[in-house]
mmCIF file of the N, C-alpha and C atoms, coordinates in Angstrom:
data_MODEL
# 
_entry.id   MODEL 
# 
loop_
_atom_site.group_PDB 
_atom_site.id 
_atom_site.type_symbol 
_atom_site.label_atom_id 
_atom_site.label_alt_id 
_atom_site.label_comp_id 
_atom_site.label_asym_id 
_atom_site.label_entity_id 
_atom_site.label_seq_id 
_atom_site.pdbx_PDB_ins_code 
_atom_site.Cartn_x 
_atom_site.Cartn_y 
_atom_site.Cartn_z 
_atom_site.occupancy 
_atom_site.B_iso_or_equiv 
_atom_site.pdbx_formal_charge 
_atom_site.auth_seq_id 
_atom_site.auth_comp_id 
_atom_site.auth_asym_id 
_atom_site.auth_atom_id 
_atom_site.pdbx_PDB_model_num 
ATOM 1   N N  . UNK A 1 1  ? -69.389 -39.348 -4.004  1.00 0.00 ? 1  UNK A N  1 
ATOM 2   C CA . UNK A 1 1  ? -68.774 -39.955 -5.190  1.00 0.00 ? 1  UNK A CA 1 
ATOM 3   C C  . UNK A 1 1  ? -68.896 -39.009 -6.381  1.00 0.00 ? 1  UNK A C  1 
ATOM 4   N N  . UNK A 1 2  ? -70.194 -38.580 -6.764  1.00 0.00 ? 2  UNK A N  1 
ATOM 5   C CA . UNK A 1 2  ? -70.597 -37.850 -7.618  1.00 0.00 ? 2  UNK A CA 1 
ATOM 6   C C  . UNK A 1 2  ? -69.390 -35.949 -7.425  1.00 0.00 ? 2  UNK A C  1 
ATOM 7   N N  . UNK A 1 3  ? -69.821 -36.173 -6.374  1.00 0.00 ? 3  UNK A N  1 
ATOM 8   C CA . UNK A 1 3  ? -69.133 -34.579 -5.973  1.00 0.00 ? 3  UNK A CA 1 
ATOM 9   C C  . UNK A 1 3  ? -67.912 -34.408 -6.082  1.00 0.00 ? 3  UNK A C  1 
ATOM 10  N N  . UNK A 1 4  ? -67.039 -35.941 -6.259  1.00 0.00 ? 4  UNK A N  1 
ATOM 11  C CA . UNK A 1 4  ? -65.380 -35.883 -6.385  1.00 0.00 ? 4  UNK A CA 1 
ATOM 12  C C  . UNK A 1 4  ? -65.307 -35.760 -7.935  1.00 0.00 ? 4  UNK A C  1 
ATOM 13  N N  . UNK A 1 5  ? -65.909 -36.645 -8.785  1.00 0.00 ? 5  UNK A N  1 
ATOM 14  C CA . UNK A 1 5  ? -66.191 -36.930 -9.837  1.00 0.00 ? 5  UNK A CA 1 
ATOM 15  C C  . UNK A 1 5  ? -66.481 -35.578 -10.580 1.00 0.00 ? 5  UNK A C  1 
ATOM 16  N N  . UNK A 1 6  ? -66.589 -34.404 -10.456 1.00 0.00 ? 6  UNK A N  1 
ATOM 17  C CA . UNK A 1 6  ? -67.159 -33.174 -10.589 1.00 0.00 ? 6  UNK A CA 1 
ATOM 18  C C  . UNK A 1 6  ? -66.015 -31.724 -10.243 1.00 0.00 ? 6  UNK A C  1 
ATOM 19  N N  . UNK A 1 7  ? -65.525 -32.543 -8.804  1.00 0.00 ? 7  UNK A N  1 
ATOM 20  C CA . UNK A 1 7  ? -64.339 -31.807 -8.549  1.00 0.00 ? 7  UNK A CA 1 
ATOM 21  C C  . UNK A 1 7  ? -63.108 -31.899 -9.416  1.00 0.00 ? 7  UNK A C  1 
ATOM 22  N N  . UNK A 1 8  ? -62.931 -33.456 -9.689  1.00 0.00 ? 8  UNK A N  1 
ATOM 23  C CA . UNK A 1 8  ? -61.307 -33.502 -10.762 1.00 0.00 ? 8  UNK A CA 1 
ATOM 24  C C  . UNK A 1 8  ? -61.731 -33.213 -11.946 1.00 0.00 ? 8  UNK A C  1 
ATOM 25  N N  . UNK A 1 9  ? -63.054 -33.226 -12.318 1.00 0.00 ? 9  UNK A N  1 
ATOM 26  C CA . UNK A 1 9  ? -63.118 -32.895 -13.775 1.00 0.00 ? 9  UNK A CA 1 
ATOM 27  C C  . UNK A 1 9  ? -63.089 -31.688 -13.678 1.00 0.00 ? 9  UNK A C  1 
ATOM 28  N N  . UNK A 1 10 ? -63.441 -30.866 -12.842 1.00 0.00 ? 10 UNK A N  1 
ATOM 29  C CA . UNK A 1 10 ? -63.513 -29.287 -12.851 1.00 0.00 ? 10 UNK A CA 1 
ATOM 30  C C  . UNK A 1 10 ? -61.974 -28.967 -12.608 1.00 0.00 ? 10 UNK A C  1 
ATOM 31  N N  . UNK A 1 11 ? -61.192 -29.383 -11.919 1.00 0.00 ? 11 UNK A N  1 
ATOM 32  C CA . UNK A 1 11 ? -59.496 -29.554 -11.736 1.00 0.00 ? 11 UNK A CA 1 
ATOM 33  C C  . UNK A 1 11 ? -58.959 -29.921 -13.228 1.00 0.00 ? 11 UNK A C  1 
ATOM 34  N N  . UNK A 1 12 ? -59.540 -30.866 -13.639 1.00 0.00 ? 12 UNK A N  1 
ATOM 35  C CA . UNK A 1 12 ? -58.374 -31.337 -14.940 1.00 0.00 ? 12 UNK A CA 1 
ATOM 36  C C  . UNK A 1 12 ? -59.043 -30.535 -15.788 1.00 0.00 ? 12 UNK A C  1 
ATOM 37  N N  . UNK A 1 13 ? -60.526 -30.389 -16.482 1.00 0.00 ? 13 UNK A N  1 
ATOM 38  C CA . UNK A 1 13 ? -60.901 -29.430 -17.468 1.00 0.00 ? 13 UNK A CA 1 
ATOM 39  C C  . UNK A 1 13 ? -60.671 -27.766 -17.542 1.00 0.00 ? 13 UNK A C  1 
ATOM 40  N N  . UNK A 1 14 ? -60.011 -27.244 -16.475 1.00 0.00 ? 14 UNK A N  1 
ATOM 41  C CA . UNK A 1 14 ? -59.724 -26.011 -16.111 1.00 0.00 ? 14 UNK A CA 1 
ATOM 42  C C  . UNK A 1 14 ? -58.751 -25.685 -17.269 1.00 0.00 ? 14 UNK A C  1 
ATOM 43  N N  . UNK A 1 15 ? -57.359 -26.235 -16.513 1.00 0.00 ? 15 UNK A N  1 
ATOM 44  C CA . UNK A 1 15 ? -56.313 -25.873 -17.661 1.00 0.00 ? 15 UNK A CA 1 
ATOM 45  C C  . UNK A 1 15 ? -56.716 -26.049 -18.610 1.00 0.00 ? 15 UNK A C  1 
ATOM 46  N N  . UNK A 1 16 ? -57.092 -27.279 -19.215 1.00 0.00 ? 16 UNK A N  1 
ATOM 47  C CA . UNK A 1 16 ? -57.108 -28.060 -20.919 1.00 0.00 ? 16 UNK A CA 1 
ATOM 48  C C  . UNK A 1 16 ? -58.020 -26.726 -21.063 1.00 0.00 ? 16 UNK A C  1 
ATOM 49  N N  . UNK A 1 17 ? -59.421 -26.113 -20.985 1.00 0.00 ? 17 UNK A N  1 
ATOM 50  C CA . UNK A 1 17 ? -59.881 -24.942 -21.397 1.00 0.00 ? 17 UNK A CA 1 
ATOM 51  C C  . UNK A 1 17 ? -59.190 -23.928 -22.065 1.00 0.00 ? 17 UNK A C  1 
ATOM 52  N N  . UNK A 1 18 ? -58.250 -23.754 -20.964 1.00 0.00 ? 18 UNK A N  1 
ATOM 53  C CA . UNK A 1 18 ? -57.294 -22.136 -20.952 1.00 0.00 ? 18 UNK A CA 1 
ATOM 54  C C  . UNK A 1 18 ? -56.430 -22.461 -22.182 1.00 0.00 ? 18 UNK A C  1 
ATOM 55  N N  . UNK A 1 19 ? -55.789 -24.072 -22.118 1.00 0.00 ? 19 UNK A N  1 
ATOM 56  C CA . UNK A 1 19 ? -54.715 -24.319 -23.487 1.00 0.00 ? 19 UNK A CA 1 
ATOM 57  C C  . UNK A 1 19 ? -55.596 -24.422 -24.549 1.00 0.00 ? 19 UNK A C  1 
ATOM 58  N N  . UNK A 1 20 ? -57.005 -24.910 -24.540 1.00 0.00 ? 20 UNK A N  1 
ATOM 59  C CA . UNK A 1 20 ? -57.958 -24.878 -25.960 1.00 0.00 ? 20 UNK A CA 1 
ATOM 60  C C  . UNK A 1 20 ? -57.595 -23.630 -26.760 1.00 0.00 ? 20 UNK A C  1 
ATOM 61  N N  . UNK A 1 21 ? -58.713 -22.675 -25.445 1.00 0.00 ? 21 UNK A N  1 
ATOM 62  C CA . UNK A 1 21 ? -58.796 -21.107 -25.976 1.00 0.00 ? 21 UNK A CA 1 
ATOM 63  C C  . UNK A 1 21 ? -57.065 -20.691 -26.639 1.00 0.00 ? 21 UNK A C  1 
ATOM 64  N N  . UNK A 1 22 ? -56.278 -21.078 -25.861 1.00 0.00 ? 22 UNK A N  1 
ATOM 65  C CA . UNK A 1 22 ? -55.413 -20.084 -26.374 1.00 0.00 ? 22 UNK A CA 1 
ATOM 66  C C  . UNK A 1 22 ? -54.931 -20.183 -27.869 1.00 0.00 ? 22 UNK A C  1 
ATOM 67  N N  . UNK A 1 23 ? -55.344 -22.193 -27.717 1.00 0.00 ? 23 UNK A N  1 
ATOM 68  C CA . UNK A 1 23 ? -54.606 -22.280 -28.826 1.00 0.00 ? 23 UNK A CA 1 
ATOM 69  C C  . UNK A 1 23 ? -55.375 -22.431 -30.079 1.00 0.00 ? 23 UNK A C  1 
ATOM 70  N N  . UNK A 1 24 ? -56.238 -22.179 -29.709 1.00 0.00 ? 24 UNK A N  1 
ATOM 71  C CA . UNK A 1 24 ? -57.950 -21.608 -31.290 1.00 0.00 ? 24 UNK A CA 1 
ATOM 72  C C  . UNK A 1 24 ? -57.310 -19.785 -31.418 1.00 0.00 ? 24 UNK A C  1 
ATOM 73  N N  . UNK A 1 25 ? -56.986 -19.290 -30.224 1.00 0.00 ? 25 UNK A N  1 
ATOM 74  C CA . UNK A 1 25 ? -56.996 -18.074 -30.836 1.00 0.00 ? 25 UNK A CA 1 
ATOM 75  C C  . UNK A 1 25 ? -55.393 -17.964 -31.130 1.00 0.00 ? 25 UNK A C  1 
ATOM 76  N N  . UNK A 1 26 ? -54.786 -18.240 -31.244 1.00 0.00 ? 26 UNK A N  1 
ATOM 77  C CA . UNK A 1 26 ? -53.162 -18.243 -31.299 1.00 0.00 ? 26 UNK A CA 1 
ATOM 78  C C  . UNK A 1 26 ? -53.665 -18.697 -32.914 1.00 0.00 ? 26 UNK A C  1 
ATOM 79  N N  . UNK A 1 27 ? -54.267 -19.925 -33.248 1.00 0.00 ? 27 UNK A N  1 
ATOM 80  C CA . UNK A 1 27 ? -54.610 -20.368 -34.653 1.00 0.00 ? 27 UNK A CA 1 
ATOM 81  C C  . UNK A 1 27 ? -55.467 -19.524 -35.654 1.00 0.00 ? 27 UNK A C  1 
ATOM 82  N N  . UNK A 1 28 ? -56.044 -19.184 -35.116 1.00 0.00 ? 28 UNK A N  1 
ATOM 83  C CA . UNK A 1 28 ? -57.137 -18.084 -35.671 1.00 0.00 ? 28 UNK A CA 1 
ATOM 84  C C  . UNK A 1 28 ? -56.303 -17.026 -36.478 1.00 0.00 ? 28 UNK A C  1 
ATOM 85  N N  . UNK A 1 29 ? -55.106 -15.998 -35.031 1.00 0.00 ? 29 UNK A N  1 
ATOM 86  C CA . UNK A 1 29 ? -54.277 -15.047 -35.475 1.00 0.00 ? 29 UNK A CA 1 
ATOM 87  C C  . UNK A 1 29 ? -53.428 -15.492 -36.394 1.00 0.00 ? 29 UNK A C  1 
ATOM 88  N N  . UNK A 1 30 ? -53.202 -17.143 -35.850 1.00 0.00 ? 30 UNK A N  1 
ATOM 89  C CA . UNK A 1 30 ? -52.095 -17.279 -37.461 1.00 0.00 ? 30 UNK A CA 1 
ATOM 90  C C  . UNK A 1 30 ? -52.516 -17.181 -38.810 1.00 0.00 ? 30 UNK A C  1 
ATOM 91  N N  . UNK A 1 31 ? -53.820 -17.661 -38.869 1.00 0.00 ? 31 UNK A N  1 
ATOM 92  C CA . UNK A 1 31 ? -54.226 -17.814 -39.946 1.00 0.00 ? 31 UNK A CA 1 
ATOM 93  C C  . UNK A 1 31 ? -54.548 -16.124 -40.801 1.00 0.00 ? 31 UNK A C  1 
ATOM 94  N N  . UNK A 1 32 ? -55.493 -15.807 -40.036 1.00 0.00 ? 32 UNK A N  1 
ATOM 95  C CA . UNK A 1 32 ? -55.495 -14.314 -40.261 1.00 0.00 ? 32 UNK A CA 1 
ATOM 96  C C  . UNK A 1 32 ? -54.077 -13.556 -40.838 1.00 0.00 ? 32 UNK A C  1 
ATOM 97  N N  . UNK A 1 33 ? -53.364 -13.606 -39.968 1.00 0.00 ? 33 UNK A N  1 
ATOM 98  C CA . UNK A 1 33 ? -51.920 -13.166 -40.436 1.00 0.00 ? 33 UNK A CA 1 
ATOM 99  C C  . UNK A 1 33 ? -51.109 -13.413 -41.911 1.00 0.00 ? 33 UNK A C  1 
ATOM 100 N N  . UNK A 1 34 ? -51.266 -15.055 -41.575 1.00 0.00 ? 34 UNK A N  1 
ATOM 101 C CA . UNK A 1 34 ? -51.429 -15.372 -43.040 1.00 0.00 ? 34 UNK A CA 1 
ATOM 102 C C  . UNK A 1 34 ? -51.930 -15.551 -44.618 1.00 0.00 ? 34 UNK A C  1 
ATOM 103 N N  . UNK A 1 35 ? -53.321 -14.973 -43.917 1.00 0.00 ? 35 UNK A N  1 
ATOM 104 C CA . UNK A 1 35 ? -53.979 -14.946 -45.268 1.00 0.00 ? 35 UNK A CA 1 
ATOM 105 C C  . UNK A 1 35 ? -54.108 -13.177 -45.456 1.00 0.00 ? 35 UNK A C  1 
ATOM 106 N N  . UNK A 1 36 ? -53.171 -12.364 -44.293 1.00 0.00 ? 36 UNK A N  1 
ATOM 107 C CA . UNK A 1 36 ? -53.280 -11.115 -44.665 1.00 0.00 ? 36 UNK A CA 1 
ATOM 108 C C  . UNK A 1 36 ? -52.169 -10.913 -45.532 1.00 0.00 ? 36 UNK A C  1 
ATOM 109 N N  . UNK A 1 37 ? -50.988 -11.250 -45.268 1.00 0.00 ? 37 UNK A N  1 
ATOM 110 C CA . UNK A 1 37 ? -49.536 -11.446 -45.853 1.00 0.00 ? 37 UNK A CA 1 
ATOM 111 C C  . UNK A 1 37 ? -49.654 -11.933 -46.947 1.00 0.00 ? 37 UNK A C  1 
ATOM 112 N N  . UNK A 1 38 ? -50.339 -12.853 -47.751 1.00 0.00 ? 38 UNK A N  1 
ATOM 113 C CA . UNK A 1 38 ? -50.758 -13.579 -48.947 1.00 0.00 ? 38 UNK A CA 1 
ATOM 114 C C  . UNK A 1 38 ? -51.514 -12.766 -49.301 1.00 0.00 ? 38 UNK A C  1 
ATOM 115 N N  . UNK A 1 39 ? -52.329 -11.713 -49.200 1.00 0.00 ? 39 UNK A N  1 
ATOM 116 C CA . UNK A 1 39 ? -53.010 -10.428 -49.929 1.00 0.00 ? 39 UNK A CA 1 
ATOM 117 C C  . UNK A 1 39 ? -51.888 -9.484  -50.352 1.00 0.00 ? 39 UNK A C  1 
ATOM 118 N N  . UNK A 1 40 ? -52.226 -9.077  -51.157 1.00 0.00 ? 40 UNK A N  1 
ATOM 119 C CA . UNK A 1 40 ? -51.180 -8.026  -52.342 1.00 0.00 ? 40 UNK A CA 1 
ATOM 120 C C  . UNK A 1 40 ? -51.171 -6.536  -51.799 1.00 0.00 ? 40 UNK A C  1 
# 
């Protein structure tokens, strides 16, 4: 029970990880970008 319970979360938390990361660093670069472009 425990071991399935472990398996789909390791199945469903996989992707959602990969879309977190990308999308902290996709946000990060925007921001950066933007507060470089808003410098003179």
């Amino acid at each position: 029970m425990m071991r399935r319970a472990v398996d789909w979360l390791a199945r469903f938390t996989g992707p959602l990880l990969i879309i977190m990361i990308s999308g902290s660093c996709g946000f990060v670069l925007g921001v950066a970008a933007a507060s470089g472009s808003a410098l003179p």
